[in-house]
N, C-alpha and C positions, 0 to 999 in steps of 0.2 A: 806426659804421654809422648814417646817418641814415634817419630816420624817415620814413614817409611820411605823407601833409596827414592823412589819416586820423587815423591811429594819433595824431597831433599833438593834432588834435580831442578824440581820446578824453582822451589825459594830462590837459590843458587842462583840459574839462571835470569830471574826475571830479574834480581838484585844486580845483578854484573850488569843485564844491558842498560838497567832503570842507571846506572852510575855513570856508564858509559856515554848514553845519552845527556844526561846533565852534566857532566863536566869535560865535554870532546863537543861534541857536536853542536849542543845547545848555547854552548859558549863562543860558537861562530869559530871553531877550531878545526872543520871540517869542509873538505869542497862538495861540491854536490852530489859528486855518485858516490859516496859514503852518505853522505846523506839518507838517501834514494834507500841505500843497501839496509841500510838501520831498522828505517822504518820495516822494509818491506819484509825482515827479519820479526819484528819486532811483533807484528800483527800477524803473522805466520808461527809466532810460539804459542800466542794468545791461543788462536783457534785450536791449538793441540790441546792447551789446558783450560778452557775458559769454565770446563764443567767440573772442574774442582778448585778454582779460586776462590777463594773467601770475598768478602764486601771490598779488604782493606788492598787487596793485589788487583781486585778490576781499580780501584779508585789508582793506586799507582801506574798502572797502565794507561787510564783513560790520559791522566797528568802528561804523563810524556807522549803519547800519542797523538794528543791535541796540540800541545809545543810543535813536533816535528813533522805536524800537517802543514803548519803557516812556514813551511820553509821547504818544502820538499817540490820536485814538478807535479802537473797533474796524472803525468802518467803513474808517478807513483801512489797518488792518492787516490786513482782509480783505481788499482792493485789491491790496497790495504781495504776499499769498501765492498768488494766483491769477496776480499777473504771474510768479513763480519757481518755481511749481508744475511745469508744461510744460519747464525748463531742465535739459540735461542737465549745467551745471557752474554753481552757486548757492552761497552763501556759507554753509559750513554751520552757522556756529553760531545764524542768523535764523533758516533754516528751521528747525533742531529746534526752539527757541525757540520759533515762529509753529506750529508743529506741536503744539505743548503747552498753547497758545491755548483760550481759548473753541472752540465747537465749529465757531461761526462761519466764525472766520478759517482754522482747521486743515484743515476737511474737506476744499476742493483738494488740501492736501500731502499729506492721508492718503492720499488716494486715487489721485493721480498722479504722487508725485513720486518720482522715481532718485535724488535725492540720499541722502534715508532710508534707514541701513540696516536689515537686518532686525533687530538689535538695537537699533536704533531706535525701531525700532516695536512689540517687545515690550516694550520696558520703559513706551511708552504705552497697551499694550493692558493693561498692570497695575497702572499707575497713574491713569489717568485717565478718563473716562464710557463709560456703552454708547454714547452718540453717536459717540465716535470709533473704538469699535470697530468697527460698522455701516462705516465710512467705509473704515477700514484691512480689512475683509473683501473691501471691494467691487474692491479692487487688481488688476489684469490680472497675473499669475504672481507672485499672493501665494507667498512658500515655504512648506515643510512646516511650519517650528518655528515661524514666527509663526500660522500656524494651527491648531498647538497650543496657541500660548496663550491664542488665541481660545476655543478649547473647553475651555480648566481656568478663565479667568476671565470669559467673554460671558456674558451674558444670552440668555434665547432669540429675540430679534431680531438680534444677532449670529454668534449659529452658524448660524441659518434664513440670512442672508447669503452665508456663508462655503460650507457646503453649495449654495446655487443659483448662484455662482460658479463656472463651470463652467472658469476659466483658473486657479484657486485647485489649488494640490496639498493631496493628503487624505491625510497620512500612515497605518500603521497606530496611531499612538499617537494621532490624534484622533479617528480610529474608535473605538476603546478607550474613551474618555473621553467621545465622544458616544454612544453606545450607551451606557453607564451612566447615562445624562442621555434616554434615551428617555422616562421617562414626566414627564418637564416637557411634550414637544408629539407630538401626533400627528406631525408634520412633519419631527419626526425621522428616523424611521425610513421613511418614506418617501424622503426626500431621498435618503439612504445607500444605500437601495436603487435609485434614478433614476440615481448618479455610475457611469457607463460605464470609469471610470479607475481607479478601485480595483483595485487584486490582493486578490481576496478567498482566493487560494492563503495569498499572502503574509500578510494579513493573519491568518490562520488558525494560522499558524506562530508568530506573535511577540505576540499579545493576552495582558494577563493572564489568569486566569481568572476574572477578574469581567468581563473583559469579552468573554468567550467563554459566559460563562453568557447574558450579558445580549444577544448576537448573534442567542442560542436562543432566547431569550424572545420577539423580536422576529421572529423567524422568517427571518431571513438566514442561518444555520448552523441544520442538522437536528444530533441528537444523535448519529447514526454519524460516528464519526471516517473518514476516508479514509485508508488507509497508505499511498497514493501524495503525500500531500503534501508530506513533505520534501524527496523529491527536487526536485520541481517546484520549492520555493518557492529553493531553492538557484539552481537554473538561473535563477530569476528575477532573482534579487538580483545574480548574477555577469553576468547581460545588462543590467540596468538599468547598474550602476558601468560595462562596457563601452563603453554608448552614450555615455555621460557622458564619456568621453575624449575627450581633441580642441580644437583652440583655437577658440573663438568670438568673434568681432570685435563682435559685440552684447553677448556679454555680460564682455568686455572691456573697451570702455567704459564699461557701466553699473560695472561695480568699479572702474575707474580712478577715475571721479567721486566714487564710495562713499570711496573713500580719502582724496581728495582732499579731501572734507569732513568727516573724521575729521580728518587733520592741521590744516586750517583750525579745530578746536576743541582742536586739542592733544592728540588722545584716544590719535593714532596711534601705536604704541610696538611693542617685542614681543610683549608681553601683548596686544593684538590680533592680531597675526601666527601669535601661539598659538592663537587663538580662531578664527582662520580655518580653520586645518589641523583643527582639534577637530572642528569641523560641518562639516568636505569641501570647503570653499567655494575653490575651485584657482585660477579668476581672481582674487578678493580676492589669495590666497597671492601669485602673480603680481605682481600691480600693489606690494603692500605693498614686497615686495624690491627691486623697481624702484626705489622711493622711497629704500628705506634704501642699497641700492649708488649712488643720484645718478647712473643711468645713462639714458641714451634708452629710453622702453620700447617701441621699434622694435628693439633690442638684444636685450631679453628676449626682445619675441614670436619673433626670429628661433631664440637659442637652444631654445624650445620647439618648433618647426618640424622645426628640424636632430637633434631629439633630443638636444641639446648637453651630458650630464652635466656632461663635465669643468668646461664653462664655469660651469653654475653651482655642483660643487664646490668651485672657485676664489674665484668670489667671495662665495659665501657663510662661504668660510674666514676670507675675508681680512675681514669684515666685525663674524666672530667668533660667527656663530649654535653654539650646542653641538650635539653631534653626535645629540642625540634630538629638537630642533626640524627640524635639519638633514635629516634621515629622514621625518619629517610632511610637510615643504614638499616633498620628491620624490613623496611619496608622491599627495600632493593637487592637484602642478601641474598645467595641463592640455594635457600632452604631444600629440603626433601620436600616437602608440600608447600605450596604458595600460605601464605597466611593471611587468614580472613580480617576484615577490617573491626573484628571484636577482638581477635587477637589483639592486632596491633594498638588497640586501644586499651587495654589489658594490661600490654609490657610496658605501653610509657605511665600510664599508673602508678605500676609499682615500682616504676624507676624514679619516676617522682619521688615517690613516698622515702627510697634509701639515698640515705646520704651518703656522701662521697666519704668521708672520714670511715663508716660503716663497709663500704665497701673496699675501700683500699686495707682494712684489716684482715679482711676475708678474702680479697684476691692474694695480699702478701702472702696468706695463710697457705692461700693452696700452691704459690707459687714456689714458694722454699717447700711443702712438702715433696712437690711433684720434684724439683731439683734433688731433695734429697732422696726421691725411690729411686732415680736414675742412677745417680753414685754408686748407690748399694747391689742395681743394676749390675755397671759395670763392674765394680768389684766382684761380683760373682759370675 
């Protein structure tokens, strides 16, 4: 298949400076405002092409990107995170890297960037300054768990943050834990009371008792209990999981990318795949199996459309997930209708029942055919 002038352009170029970089600069052959120049070159080509690079040119980019981070000043490494901050597909092991940064160069990626997962960014909301916490609060649909971590390890300039972030979710357990952190600020307890979004049914149901003490103190729960609340908080919790069904082309992408730069640092494994099903996260679930069956993920989204068990029965057999990951990933994909818990006991049945030998005949089967209607596709 030849290339078009383009695409030609791009090889070309990315191949000259990926050279140029490794045997001039990277060899300590360079003074620093060449340096500087390289880089800031370098992640200024990226973001022209980053949306038609292949796996194997972000993987060359992140390589020398990451090299000529540990040598360049931070003015320039605050440049190159502001150019990939805005990108929905970025190299991922710079960004985490440039996200780990001074506070400088991070705060773009804190605060903008899709490639970041949200374990990502707890693990910097625990390691590293209130300034980057402040930053990672300020996120348009921060998640629940990363703004729990916010409120077990912020400062109160970054819960005051995370609270007046009104696209931030506010679980019950960072209510819990800010309301026990009430009398560090007046502003507490104000904020908590101002967020329109809370289920204070729900929250009511699932609080410790310290932090149902401290709710009253505050004066958001009176000391009558309601005997209507269980029920309600039930109905709550079985409409929220409902709404959450359903495939989303936004936030399909954003976990494709998520993925994509997990595997770009190597991170991506089962033990991710595990981690996804553990906190709900159904497109991550998605995109991850995509990767690991090596199929079109136009494939998967279809079988999530069609309802497709069997399909991904099959090739989850054939791939060799055990039959209690294999349960989680149904459980958490994100189907056209939520699947009943007859279902779901239904599919690992008959996943039991097929053997993996049986199934890797049957996915080989459909795999070279679907390969070979494409060929004959293009050919015509």
């Amino acid at each position: 298949m030849r290339q078009s002038a383009g695409e030609n352009i791009m090889t070309e170029a990315t191949e000259s400076v990926r050279a140029f970089a490794n045997f001039r600069v990277l060899n300590g052959e360079a003074d620093a405002g060449e340096r500087d120049h390289l880089i800031r070159n370098l992640a200024q080509l990226f973001s022209y092409v980053s949306d038609r690079c292949d796996d194997e040119q972000v993987a060359q980019y992140d390589e020398v990107l990451c090299q000529l981070a540990d040598i360049v000043e931070v003015e320039a490494r605050e440049h190159v995170a502001k150019l990939l901050a805005p990108l929905e597909r970025a190299p991922g092991s710079v960004v985490l890297k440039l996200a780990n940064d001074v506070i400088e160069v991070a705060a773009s990626l804190l605060e903008f960037s899709q490639v970041l997962s949200d374990d990502d960014l707890i693990e910097i909301v625990e390691q590293r300054s209130e300034s980057h916490r402040i930053a990672i609060a300020s996120r348009k649909g921060l998640a629940g768990r990363v703004g729990e971590a916010i409120a077990k390890f912020g400062g109160e300039p970054s819960v005051t943050r995370l609270l007046s972030n009104a696209r931030a979710e506010i679980t019950y357990r960072t209510v819990d834990r800010i309301a026990q952190r009430a009398h560090e600020s007046q502003a507490f307890a104000q904020l908590l009371r101002g967020r329109k979004d809370i289920d204070w049914a729900e929250v009511r149901a699932e609080v410790s008792t310290a932090g149902m003490s401290a709710l009253e103190d505050i004066g958001i729960f009176s000391r009558a209990e309601n005997p209507g609340t269980a029920s309600r908080v039930q109905a709550v919790v079985y409409n929220r999981i409902k709404n959450q069904a359903g495939f989303s082309s936004q936030e399909w992408k954003l976990a494709w990318n998520q993925v994509k730069a997990l595997a770009d640092r190597r991170r991506f494994d089962l033990k991710a795949l595990h981690r996804f099903t553990r906190f709900g996260y159904g497109h991550h679930t998605a995109a991850g199996l995509t990767m690991l069956l090596e199929v079109r993920p136009e494939i998967v989204v279809k079988w999530l459309a069609m309802q497709d068990y069997v399909a991904f029965t099959v090739a989850a057999r054939a791939i060799g997930l055990d039959a209690d990951l294999f349960e989680a990933v149904v459980t958490v994909l994100p189907w056209r209708d939520l699947p009943s818990r007859a279902d779901i006991v239904n599919v690992r049945r008959r996943y039991e029942a097929l053997s993996e030998d049986e199934a890797s005949g049957i996915f080989d089967l459909w795999r070279s055919h679907s390969f070979r209607r494409r060929q004959e596709e293009a050919v015509a």
